[in-house]
N, C-alpha and C positions, 0 to 999 in steps of 0.2 A: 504494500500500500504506500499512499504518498501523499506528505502534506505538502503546499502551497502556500505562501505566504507571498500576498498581493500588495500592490505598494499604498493602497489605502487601508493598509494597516491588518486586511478580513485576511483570515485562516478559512484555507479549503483543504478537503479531502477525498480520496478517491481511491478506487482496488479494495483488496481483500477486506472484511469488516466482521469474521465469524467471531473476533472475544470485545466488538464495541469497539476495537482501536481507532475507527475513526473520528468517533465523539459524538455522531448524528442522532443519538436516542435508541438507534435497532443494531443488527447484525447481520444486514444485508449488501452485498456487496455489489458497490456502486462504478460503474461505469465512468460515471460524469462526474466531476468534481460536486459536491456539496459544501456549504457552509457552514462551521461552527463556532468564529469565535469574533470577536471584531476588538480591535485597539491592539492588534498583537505586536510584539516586538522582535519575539523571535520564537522558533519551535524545533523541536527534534522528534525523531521517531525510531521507537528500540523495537523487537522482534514484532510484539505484539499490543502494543501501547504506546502513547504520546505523550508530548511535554509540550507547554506551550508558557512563553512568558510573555506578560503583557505591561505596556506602556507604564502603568505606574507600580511595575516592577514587582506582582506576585506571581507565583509558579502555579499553575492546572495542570493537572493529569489526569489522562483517563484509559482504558483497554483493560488489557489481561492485569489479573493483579495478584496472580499463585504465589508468585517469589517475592510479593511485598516490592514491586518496581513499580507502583504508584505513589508508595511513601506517607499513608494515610493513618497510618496506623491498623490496618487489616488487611486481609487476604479477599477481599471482594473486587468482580470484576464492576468496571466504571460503566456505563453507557454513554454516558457526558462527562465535560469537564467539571472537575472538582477542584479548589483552591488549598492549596498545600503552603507555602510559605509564603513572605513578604520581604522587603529589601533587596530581591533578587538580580544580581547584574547579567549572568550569563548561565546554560542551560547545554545540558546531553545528558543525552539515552544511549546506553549500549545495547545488550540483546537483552540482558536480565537483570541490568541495574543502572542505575541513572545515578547524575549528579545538578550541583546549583555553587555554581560561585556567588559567594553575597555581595551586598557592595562596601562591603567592610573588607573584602578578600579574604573571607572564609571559607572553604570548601566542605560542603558537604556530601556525602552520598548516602545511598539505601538502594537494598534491593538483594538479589541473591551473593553469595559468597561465599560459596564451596572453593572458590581458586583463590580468594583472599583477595579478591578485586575489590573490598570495600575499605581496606587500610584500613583498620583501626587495629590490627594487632591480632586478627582470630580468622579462623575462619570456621566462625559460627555459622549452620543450615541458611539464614538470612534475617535483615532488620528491615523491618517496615515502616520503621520511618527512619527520617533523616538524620544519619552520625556525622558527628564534627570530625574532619581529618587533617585539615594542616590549614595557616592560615597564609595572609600574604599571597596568596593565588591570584595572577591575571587573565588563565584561561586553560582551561581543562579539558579532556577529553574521555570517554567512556568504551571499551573497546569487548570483546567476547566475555573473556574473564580474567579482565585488566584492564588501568587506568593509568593515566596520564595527566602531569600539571603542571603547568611554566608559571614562576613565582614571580615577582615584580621584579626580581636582581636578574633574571634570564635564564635563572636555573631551571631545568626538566627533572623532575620526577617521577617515580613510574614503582607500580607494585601489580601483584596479582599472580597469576598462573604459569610456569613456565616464560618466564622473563626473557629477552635473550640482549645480550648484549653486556657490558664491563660498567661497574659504579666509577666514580672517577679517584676511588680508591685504587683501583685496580680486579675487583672482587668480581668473577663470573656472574653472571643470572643467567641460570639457565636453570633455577629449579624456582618453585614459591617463596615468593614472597610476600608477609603480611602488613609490613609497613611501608610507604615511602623508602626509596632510597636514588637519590642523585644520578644522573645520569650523563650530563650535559650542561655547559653554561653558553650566552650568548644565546640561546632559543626565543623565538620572536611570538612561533604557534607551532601545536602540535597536534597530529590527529591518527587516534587508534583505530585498526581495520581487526579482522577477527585474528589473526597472530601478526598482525605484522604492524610499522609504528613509522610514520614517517614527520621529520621534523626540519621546520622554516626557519633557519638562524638569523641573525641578527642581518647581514650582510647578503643574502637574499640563498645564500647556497640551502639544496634539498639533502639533508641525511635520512637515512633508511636505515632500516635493519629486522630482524625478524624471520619467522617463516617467509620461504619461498617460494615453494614447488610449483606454482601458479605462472611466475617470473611478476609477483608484486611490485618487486620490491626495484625492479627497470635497470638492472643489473647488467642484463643480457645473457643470465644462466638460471640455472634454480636451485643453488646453492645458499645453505642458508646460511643467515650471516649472523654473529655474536656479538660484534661492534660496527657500529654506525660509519657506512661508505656514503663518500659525496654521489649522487646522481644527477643533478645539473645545475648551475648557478641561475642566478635570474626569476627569482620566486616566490610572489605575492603570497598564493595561498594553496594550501596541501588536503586535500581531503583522502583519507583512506578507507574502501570501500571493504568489502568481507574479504576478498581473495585478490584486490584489483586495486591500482590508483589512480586519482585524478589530481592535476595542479593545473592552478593561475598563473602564469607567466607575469610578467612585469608589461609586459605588452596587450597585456589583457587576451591570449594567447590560452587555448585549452588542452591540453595534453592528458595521455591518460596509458596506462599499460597494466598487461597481468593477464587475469580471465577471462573472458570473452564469448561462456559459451552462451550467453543471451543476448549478446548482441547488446553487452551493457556499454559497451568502449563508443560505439558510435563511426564507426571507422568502414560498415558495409561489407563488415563478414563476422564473420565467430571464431576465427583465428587469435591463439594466447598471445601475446606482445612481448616478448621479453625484453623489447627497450622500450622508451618513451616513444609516442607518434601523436602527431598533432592531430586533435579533433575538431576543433573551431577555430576560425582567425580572430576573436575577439567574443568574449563574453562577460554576464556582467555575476552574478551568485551562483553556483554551481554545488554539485553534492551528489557523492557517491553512496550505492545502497550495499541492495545481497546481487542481487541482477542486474538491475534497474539504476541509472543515472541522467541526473533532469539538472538543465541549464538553462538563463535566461539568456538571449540575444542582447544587443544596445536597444532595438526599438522597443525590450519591455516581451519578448514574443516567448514563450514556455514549449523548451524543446524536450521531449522525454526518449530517450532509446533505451532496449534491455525486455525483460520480460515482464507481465504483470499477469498473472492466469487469473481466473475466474475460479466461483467455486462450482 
């Protein structure tokens, strides 16, 4: 399924809707965008549920809510949106557990945590509502089962499941992690795919790292890597999709490499990419799914390629 967020602020949604993930009040699965939210500022979407933050800054959630990734304090599915916090500055959903930067630069999360994607030191079955995890946060990411968060000084941190890559200790990840641990200075934005991690430094260069059997990770092999290799300079903005990526160019420029076999890349076949290839010559918000990735044009125009089945 896929939210839409319109530049007069309305939240639409469309595709699958069997656990409410769309927020319309049923569990039918809509073809056409519908409308659910208006004064929105920004939204995410995790396996089976939604995140939506709105203009004066509190957090809604609604869909699947078994693992407590709604943050309500129970295990009920939403049909609508519900109002879960306030203060909120920034927003992601991973597949089973979400997060909320405040505007204090608090990070919180909730939701499942069997790989210890929730940082707080456990990996208790899951919390349903929102744990304090580190503060000083300027933007976070939510990935399978693991997280990611660049602090105000440009540090990256990262915990969760199978980690992969070197603290700047020197100290492997490559097995669980329950808390925070340092990975990088100099990070600008970061964004988790279901193993793989790709991050925007300061100075525009793309580091990678992670599984990569897919060719994610734009390597040009599928070797997986334990520390973060450069993949191209010149790099506004990184999204990492489940097995695939996409990045903004400084040119406004779309690119994108990895899996391909729904025709998520945009490129006019189903062929895997092991390097980067250009998808658009200019684009304006962009975001990568499981299959599915949808970009906007300059004139404003909503391009979607990849798969969306029906039920």
């Amino acid at each position: 399924f896929c939210l839409v967020l319109k530049q007069d602020g309305s939240l639409w949604a469309f595709g699958a809707n069997d656990r409410g993930q769309l927020g319309d009040g049923t569990t039918q699965f809509r073809r056409k965008p519908v409308k659910v939210l208006d004064h929105v500022r920004q939204m995410s979407a995790g396996l089976y549920f939604s995140m939506a933050l709105l203009e004066d800054g509190t957090l809604w959630t609604w869909g699947d809510n078994d693992k407590g990734q709604l943050g309500d304090g129970t295990n009920t599915r939403r049909l609508r949106p519900q109002k879960i916090m306030d203060g909120i500055s920034s927003i992601d959903a991973g597949r089973f557990h979400a997060l909320a930067v405040g505007n204090d630069g608090t990070l919180w999360v909730w939701g499942k945590n069997d790989g210890g994607q929730l940082g707080d030191g456990s990996v208790s079955d899951r919390s349903n509502v929102p744990v304090r995890v580190m503060t000083g946060v300027r933007q976070a990411s939510a990935g399978d089962e693991w997280t990611a968060a660049v602090k105000t000084d440009g540090s990256l941190w990262v915990w969760g499941d199978y980690v992969s890559g070197y603290t700047d200790e020197g100290d492997a990840l490559t097995t669980r992690r329950q808390s925070p641990v340092k990975m990088l200075d100099g990070v600008r934005q970061v964004s988790v795919g279901q193993d793989h991690i790709l991050a925007v430094m300061a100075d525009g260069r793309l580091m990678a790292w992670g599984e990569n059997r897919y060719g994610q990770l734009g390597t040009g092999t599928t070797d997986r890597q334990h520390t973060p290799v450069k993949i191209m300079d010149g790099v506004d903005e990184a999204c990492a999709g489940s097995n695939y990526s996409l990045v903004r160019r400084n040119d406004g420029s779309l690119w994108g490499w990895g899996e391909n076999n729904g025709g998520q890349l945009g490129i006019g076949n189903l062929d895997e990419q092991l390097r980067p290839v250009r998808i658009a010559a200019k684009v304006g918000d962009f975001v990568a799914g499981n299959e599915i990735s949808l970009w906007i044009t300059p004139a404003g125009e909503l391009k979607v390629t990849g798969k969306i089945t029906s039920d």
